[in-house]
N, C-alpha and C positions, 0 to 999 in steps of 0.2 A: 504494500500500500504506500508507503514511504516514497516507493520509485514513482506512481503516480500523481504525486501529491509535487514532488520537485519537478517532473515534468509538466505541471501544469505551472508550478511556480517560472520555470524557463519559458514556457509558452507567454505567459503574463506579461514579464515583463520585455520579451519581445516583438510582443503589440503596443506594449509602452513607449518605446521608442521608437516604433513606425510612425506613431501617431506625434509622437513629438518632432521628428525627422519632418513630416507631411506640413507639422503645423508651423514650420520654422523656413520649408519652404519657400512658402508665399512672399516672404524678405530678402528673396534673390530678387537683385539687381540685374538687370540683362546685361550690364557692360561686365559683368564678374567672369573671370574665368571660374574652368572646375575645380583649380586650384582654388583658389582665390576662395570658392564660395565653401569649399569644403574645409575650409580654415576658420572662416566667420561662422558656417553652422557649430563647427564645435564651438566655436568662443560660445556663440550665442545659449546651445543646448547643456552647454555645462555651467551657467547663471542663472538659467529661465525661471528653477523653481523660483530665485531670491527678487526675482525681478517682475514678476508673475505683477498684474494691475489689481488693484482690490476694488470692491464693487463700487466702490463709491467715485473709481477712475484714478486719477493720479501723475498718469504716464510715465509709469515703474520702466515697462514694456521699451517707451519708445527711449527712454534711456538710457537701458541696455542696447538696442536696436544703433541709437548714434557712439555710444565704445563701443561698437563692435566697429562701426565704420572708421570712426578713430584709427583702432588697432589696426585695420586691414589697409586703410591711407597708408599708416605710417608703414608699415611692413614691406605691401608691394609698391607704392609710390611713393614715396621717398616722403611724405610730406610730414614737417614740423606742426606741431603742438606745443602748447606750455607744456613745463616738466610738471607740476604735482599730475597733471592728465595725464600724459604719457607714463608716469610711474605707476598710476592707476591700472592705465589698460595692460600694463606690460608685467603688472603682479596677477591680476587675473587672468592673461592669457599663459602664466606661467607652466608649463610642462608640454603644450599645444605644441607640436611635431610637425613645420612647415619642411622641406625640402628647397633646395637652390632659388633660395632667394636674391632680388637682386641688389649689387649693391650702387652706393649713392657715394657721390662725394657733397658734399655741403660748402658754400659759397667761399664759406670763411677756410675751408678745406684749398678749395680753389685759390684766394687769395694769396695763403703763404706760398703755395705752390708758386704762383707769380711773383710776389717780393721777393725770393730769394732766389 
């Protein structure tokens, strides 16, 4: 009985996350690649419960929804933030497993490059 009971607990919770996959969806961007979006889904699906809106509204949701775009700016396009934000997003994207990202040089990079 034991085996039944865990195979229904697997089955559970792997409707669980169809349904969160499906519902987090809808937040692709069409300019996203699969990379791209398959990086923001995890950010997003590893917050949601904490981020979830409460009846009364709030916009928990959409601001998780704008860190995520934060983190995925700054990751694959090179774009600047303030540091407390950026130290935000890049605590909570912590352990999230991107592949050959690319890299940037930054203006003030550039510069010294030229003054010397």
């Amino acid at each position: 009985m034991v085996g039944g009971e865990a195979a229904a607990a697997v089955e559970e919770l792997i409707s669980g996350v169809r349904q969160a996959t499906d519902f987090a969806e809808q937040f692709r961007s069409y300019s996203e690649s699969e990379k791209q979006w398959k990086a923001r889904m995890e950010f997003i699906l590893r917050h949601l419960p904490d981020y979830r809106d409460p009846p009364d509204g709030g916009g928990r949701l959409d601001q998780l929804l704008s860190l995520s775009m934060v983190w995925a700016n700054h990751l694959f396009l090179g774009c600047s933030y303030n540091k407390d934000l950026l130290d935000k997003v890049m605590e909570m994207a912590d352990g999230i497993e991107v592949e050959d990202l690319p890299q940037f040089t930054t203006r003030s990079e550039l510069m010294k490059k030229h003054q010397s």
